[in-house]
N, C-alpha and C positions, 0 to 999 in steps of 0.2 A: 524870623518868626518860627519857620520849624525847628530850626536849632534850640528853639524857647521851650517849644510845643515839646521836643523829646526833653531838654533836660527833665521838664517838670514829671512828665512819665518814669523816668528813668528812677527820679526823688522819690517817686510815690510807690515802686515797688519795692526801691531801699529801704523804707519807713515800711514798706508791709513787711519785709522779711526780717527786721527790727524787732517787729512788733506781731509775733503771729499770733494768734485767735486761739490755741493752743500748744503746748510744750509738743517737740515731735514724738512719737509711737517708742518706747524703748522694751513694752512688753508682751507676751505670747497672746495675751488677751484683748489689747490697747485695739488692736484693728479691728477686733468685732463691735466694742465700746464705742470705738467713732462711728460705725456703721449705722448701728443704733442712733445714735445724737444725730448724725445726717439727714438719716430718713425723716424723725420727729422734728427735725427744722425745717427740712423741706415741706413737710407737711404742715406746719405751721405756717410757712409762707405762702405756701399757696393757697390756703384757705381764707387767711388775711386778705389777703391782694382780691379775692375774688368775690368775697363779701363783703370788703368796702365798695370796690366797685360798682358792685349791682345796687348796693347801698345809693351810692352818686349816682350811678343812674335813673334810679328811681327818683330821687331829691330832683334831678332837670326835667325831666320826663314828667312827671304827675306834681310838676309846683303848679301854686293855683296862681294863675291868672286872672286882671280885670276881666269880667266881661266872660270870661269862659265858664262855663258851667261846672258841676259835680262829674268827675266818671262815673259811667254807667255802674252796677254792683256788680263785683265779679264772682266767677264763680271756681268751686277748688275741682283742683285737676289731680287723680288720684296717680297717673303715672309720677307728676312731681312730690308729692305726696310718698308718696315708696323710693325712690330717690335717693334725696335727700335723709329717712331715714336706713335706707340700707346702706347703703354705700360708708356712710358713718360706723357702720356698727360692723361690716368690715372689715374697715381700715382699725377700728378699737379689737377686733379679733387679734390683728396680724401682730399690732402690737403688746397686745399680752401675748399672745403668743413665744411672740419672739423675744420679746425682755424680760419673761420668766424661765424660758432655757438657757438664757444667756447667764442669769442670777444663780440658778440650781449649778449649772455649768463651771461657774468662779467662783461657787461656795464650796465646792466639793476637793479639798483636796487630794491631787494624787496619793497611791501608798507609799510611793518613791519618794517623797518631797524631805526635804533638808528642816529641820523644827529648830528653830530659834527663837528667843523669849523675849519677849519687849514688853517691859514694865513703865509706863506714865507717870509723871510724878508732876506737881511746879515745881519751875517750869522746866524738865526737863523730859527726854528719853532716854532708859537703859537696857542698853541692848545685850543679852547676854547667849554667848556662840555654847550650844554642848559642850563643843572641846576645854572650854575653859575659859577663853578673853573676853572683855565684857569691856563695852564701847559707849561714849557719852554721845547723844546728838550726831549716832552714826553709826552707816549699819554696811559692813561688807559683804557682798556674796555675790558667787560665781556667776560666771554669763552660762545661759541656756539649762540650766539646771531646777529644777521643783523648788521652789521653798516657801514653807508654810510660818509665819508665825502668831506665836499664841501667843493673845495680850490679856492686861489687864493692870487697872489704875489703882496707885497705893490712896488717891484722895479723891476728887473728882472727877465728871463725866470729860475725861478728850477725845479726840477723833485722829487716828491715822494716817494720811494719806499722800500718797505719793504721785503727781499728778501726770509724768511720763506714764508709767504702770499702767494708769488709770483702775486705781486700787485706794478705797478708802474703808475703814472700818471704827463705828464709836470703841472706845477704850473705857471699860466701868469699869469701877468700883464693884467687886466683892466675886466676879465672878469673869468666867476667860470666851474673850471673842476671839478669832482667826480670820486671816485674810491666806491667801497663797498667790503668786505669779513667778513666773518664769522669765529676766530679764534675758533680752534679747540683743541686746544693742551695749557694748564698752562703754563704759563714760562715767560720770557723775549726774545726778540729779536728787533738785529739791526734796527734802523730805517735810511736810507742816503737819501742826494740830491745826484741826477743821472746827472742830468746836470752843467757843468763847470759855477757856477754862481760869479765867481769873484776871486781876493786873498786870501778867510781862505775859500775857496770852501770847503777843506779837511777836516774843523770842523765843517762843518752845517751835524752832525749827533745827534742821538739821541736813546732813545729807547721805546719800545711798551709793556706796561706791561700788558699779560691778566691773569687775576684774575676771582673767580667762584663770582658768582651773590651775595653771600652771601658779600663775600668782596670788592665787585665791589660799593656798597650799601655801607656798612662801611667806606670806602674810602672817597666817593662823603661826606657822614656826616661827618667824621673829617676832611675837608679839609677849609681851611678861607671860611666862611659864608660870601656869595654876592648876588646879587641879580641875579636873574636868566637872561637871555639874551633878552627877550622878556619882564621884566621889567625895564632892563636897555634902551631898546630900548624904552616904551611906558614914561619913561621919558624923552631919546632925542628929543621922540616927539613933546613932548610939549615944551621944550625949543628951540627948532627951530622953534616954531610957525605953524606946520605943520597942528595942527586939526580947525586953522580957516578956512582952505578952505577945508579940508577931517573929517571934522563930522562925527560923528555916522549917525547921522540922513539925510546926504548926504544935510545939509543946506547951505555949503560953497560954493564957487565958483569951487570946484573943486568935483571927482567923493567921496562916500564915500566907505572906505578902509576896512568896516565887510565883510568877507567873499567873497572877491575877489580875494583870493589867490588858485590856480587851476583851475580858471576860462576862459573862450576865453573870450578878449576884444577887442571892434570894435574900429578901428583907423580911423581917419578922409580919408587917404589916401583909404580904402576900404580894407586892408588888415583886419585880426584876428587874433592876437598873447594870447598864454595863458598867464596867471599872475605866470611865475614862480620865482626862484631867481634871473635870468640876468634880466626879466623885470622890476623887481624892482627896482635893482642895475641900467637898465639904466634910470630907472625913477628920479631915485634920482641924478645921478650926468650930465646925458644928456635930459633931462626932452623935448627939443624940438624936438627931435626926435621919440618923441613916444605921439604925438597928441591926445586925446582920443576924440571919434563923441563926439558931443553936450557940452564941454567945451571949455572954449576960451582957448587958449594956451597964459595962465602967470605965469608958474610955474617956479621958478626960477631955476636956477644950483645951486646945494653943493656942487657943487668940489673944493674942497681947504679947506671947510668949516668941512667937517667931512674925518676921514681916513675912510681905510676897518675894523676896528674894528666895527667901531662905524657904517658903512651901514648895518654890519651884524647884528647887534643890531635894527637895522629898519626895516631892514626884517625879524628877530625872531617876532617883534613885531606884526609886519600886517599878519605872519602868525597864530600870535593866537587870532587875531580877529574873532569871529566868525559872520555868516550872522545875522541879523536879526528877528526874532522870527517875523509871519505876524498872526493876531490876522482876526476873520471872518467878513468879510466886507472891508476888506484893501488888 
């Protein structure tokens, strides 16, 4: 009988370990995320457990009986009274609290972080490295290193997510979300879309392969030799005729594009928006909407004209423009 008694123990840990409740921790942020989930299930449980019970308790305790009377009318008790509302309100501090540092925390990413581009499409992901390689339904990058990337959907609303990391972020249509984490742990893990984007919804998955720096390097060099994103881009530039009016030397009709990128720029309207990726992106394909002082507004629209590959490719490029070098006297 105990030899029964252990195999079945023995069966039911193999079957846990089988089957665990979630993927293990693979990133810099994943153990705070559990901590959070922990705490809120703990708290869930215990407050279950404790107000069904008082529940059943009352339900034996004050069932009416033949023959027994009405209980007396009771009267309220101001200690339980403050109680029950503090103590709630609390426990709802700690957790704003705490799951909005956490949020600002894993929004924010470092200045160090590695920028990679992952464009949504049905049903697939395309992943595309600075350097040049661009990956289907998979995404390589270093262990213990920053990496940020910046998305955004050629059709409709998907969702990113990576459930080691514990990193998920929507993927839209027309404009760039970001996620960042730091994987911490070698290996491969699941990559899925989180949101219902169509009929093969169920095979826009993929996977996340982190590799140590040494192979992370070897990789990127044996991979097809392309040109980098920021050279592909500083070619579309010119075949869209973009540097007669955005010159180096800022001689065209329009602002010049060195070292504008991170910068506040004044808008006709009197606002100041910085030059980041969506300024760009609406530069390029809503161009009327983002008036700059002291040019005339005749910049055309490219929408139609180039997809999101090829805008990300224009702003790799204008982000590696650098300013101008100003010599003494100028």
């Amino acid at each position: 009988m105990m030899g029964l008694t252990h195999f079945a123990l023995n069966s039911t840990a193999a079957l846990w370990l089988q089957f665990p409740m979630q993927p293990p921790a693979a990133s810099s942020i994943a153990g705070s995320v559990d901590r959070l989930y922990y705490f809120l299930t703990g708290v869930t449980a215990f407050f279950t457990v404790l107000i069904f019970s008082i529940i059943f308790y009352f339900m034996i305790k004050y069932r009416r009986r033949p023959g027994k009377p009405y209980e007396p009318e009771t009267h309220t008790s101001l200690f339980l009274e403050l109680s029950w509302t503090i103590i709630p309100s609390l426990i709802c501090v700690v957790i704003f609290v705490w799951s909005s540092a956490l949020f600002v925390r894993n929004n924010r990413p470092p200045a160090n972080s590695r920028e990679i581009f992952v464009i949504g499409k049905q049903w697939m992901w395309h992943v595309q490295h600075p350097e040049g390689p661009r990956e289907i339904d998979a995404l390589h990058v270093p262990v213990g290193e920053n990496i940020k990337l910046t998305m955004t959907s050629q059709d409709v609303i998907h969702g990113f997510y990576i459930p080691a990391f514990r990193v998920k972020s929507d993927v839209l249509p027309g404009r760039y979300t970001s996620i960042w984490f730091k994987a911490d742990r070698i290996g491969v893990y699941h990559l899925f879309c989180s949101q219902y984007c169509g009929t093969n919804h169920s095979e826009m998955i993929g996977w996340v392969y982190v590799m140590s720096p040494t192979d992370y390097a070897a990789w990127l060099a044996e991979g097809e030799q392309s040109e980098s994103l920021a050279q592909q881009g500083a070619r579309l530039f010119t075949q869209l005729g973009c540097d007669s009016c955005h010159g180096a030397a800022a001689s065209g009709t329009g602002p010049s594009l060195a070292g504008i990128y991170g910068k506040p720029e004044k808008l006709a309207d009197g606002t100041t928006r910085v030059v980041d990726d969506s300024f760009l992106r609406q530069a390029i394909l809503t161009p009327s909407a983002l008036h700059v002082t002291g040019y005339p507004q005749i910049m055309p629209t490219f929408t139609g004209q180039v997809d999101e590959q090829q805008v990300l490719q224009l702003i790799a490029y204008v982000k590696s423009l650098d300013a101008p070098e100003r010599t003494n006297g100028q």
